[in-house]
C-alpha positions as a printed Julia matrix, in Angstrom:
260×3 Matrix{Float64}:
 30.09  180.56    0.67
 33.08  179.25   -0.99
 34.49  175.36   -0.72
 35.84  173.3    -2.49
 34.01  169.74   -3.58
 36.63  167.16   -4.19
 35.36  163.78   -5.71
 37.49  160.76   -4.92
 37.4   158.21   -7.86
 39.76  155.1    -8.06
 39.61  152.37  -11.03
 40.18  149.24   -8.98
 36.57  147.72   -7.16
 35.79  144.06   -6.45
 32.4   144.32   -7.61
 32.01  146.72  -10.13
 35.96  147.27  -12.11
 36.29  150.83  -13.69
 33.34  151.73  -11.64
 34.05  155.61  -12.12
 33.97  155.32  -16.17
 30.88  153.41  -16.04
 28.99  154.28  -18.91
 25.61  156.64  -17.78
 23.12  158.09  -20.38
 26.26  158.38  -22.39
 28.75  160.07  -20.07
 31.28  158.36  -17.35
 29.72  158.06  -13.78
 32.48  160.18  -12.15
 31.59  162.87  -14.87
 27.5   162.53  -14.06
 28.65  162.69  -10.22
 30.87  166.33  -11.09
 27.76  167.41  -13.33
 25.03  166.92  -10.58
 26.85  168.62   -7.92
 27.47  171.62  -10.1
 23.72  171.73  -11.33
 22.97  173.14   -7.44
 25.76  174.78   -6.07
 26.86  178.08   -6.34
 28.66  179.48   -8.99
 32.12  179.74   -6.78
 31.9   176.5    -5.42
 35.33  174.22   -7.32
 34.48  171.17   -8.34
 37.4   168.2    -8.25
 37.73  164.86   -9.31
 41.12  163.16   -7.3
 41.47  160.29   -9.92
 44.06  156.94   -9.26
 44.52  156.64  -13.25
 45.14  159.03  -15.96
 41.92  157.16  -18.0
 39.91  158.8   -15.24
 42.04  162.54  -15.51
 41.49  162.27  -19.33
 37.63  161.32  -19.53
 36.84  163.99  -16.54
 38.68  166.39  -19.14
 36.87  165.81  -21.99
 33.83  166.73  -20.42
 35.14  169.55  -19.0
 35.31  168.27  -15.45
 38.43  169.69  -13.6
 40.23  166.68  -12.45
 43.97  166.44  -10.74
 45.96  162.61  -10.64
 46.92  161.06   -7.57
 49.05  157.98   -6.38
 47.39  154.83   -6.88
 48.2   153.19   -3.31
 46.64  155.18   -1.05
 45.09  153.29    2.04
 41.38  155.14    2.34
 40.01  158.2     0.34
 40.92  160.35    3.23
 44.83  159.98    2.24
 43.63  160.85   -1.12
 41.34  163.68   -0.52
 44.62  165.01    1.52
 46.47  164.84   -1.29
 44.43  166.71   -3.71
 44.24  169.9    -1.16
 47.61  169.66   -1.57
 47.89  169.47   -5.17
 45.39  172.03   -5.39
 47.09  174.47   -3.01
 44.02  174.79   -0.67
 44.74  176.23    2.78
 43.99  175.01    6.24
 41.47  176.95    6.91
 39.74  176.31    3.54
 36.54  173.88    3.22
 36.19  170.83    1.21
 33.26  168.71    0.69
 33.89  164.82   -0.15
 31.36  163.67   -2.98
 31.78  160.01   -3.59
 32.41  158.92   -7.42
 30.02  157.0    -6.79
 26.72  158.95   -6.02
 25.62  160.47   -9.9
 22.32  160.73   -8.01
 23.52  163.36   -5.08
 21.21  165.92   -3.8
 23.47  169.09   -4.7
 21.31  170.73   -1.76
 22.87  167.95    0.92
 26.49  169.05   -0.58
 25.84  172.62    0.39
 23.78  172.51    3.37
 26.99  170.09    4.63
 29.21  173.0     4.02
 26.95  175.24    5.48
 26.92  173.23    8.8
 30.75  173.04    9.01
 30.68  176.72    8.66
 28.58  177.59   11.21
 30.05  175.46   13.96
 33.92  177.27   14.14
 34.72  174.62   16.94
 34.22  171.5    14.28
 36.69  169.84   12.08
 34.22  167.88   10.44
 30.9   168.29    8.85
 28.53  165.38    7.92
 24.55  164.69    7.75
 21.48  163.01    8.96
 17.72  161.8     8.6
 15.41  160.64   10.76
 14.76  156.83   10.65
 11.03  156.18    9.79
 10.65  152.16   10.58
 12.02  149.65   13.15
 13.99  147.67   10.86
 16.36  150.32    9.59
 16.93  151.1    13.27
 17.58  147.4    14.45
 19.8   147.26   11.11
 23.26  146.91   11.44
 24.06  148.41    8.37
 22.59  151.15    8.74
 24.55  153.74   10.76
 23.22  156.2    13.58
 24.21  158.9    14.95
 23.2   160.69   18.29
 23.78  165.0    18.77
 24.38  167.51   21.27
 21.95  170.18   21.64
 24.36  172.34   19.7
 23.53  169.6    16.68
 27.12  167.94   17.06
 28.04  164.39   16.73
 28.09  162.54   20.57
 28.66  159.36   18.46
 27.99  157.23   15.39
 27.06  153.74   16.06
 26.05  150.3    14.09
 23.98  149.54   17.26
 20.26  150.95   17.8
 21.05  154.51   19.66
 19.99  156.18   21.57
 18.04  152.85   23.22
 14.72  153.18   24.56
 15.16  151.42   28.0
 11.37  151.02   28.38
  9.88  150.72   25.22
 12.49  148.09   23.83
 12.18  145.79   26.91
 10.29  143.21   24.3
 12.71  143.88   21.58
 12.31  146.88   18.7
  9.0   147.07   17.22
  8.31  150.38   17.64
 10.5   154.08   17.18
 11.11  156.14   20.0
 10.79  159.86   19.86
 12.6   161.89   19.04
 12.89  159.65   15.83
 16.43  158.24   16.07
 18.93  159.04   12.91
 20.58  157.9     9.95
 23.82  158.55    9.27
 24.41  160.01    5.18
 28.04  159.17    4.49
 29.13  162.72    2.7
 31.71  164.88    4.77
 33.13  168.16    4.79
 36.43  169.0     5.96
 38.88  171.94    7.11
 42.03  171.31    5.15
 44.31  171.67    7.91
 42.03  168.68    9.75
 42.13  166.7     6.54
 45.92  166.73    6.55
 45.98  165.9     9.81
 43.45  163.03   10.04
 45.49  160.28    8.3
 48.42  160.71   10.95
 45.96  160.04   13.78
 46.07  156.52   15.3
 43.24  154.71   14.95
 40.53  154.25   18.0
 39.4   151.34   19.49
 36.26  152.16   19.05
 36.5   152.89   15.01
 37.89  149.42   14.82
 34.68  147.88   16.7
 32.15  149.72   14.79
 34.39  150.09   11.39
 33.36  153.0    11.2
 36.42  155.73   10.7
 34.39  159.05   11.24
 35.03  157.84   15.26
 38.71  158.37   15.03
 37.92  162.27   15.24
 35.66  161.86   17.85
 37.78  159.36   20.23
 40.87  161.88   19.18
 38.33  165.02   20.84
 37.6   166.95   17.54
 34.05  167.54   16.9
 31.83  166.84   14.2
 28.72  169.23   12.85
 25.73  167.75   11.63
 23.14  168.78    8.97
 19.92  167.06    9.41
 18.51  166.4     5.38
 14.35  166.14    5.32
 15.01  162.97    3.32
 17.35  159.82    2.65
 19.54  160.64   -0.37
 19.8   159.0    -3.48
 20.74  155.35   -4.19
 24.72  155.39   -4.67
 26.19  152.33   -7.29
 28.06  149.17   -5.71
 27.28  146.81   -7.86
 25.93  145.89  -11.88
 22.46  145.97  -10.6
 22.79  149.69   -8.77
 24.26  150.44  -12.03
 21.3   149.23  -14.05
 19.29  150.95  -11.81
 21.05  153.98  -11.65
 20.89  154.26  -15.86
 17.25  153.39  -16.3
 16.76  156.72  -13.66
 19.34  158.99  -15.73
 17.23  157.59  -18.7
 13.74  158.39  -17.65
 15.24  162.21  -16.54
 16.17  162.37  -20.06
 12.99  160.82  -21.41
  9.88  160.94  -19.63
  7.94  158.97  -22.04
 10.75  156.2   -21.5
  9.61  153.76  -18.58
């Protein structure tokens, strides 16, 4: 199966600046992101990083990271992504797989099996992931996106609200699960290039602007999205100094068992 990964990295971020050349275990976080993902996927799979500054092009370089440089004032990574296929000459009916630059703990497993599910569904645009929610208070969370599936295992819709609701068992409020166990949304995507040019001209939906969420823009615009469903939640991604602390004292203790 060949795709392309393309990982979006941009300097400017209100909580953590020059996120992507965060120092980890002695390497830049964008370069640690590029290096997981290629530690699992096959051989024929291209790796990208679509950087907003040269200091990112240069550093993904020097580590041998393939890396292309893109305008600085795009409005979401989509725009970006978009731009990359084009820089990098990709078809429409090529696949790419969007890695955050922010993830140096992805499962390289989740990238593929997200490809995999885009592939198998022809009538998709999109391809995206899943787990099942194991307690009542990620489900009542706000933050914490679900998703609800066909029985051909694609997207009916992504919500901030507790769906599907359990008219009977949530009469007293959410204390329990219902079964099936609802899911999680995982934020990683794959694309067709010709839907990943297209997606930044579509207007936006009502409903993405509810729910902020801008995965239901393809939905309300009636393309369909494929969904893998992971066995587990993935790794933590980095926001802020502490995820970043966190993050390091993992890459650490990989590196050096006997380090706690």
């Amino acid at each position: 199966m060949r795709y392309t990964v393309l990982i979006p990295a941009r300097l400017a971020s209100s909580r953590l600046p020059n996120k992507p050349l965060a120092d980890i275990a002695g390497a830049p976080m964008v370069v640690r992101v590029a290096q997981r993902v290629r530690s699992g996927v096959s051989p024929e799979v291209r790796i990208v990083v679509a950087g907003d500054s040269q200091a990112i092009i240069t550093a993904c370089r020097d580590h041998g990271i393939e890396a292309v440089l893109t305008r600085e004032d795009h409005p979401s990574g989509s725009d970006r992504l978009a731009e990359a296929s084009q820089l990098l000459g990709l078809s429409d009916a090529d696949i790419v797989v969007n890695v955050q630059g922010d993830e140096p703990l992805i499962d390289p497993a989740l990238v593929q099996a997200v490809a995999a599910a885009l592939v198998a569904q022809p009538d998709a645009a999109m391809g995206t992931a899943a787990h099942a929610i194991d307690n009542a208070a990620d489900f009542a969370n706000s933050n914490v996106v679900k998703v609800v599936l066909d029985a051909k295992g694609l997207a009916l819709y992504f919500s901030r609200a507790p769906i599907a609701w359990w008219r009977d068992g949530f009469a007293s409020g959410i204390h329990t699960l219902p079964h099936p166990a609802p899911l999680r949304h995982i934020g990683i995507y794959a694309y067709r290039v010709g839907f990943l040019r297209l997606f930044p001209q579509l207007a936006q939906a009502p409903i993405e602007v509810t729910e902020s969420l801008e995965q239901l823009r393809a939905l309300w615009h009636g393309y369909r999205i494929a969904v893998h469903i992971a066995a587990h939640a993935p790794g933590p991604g980095v926001d802020t100094p502490e995820d970043l602390e966190r993050v390091r004292a993992i890459f650490v203790a990989q590196i050096n068992p006997r380090v706690s």
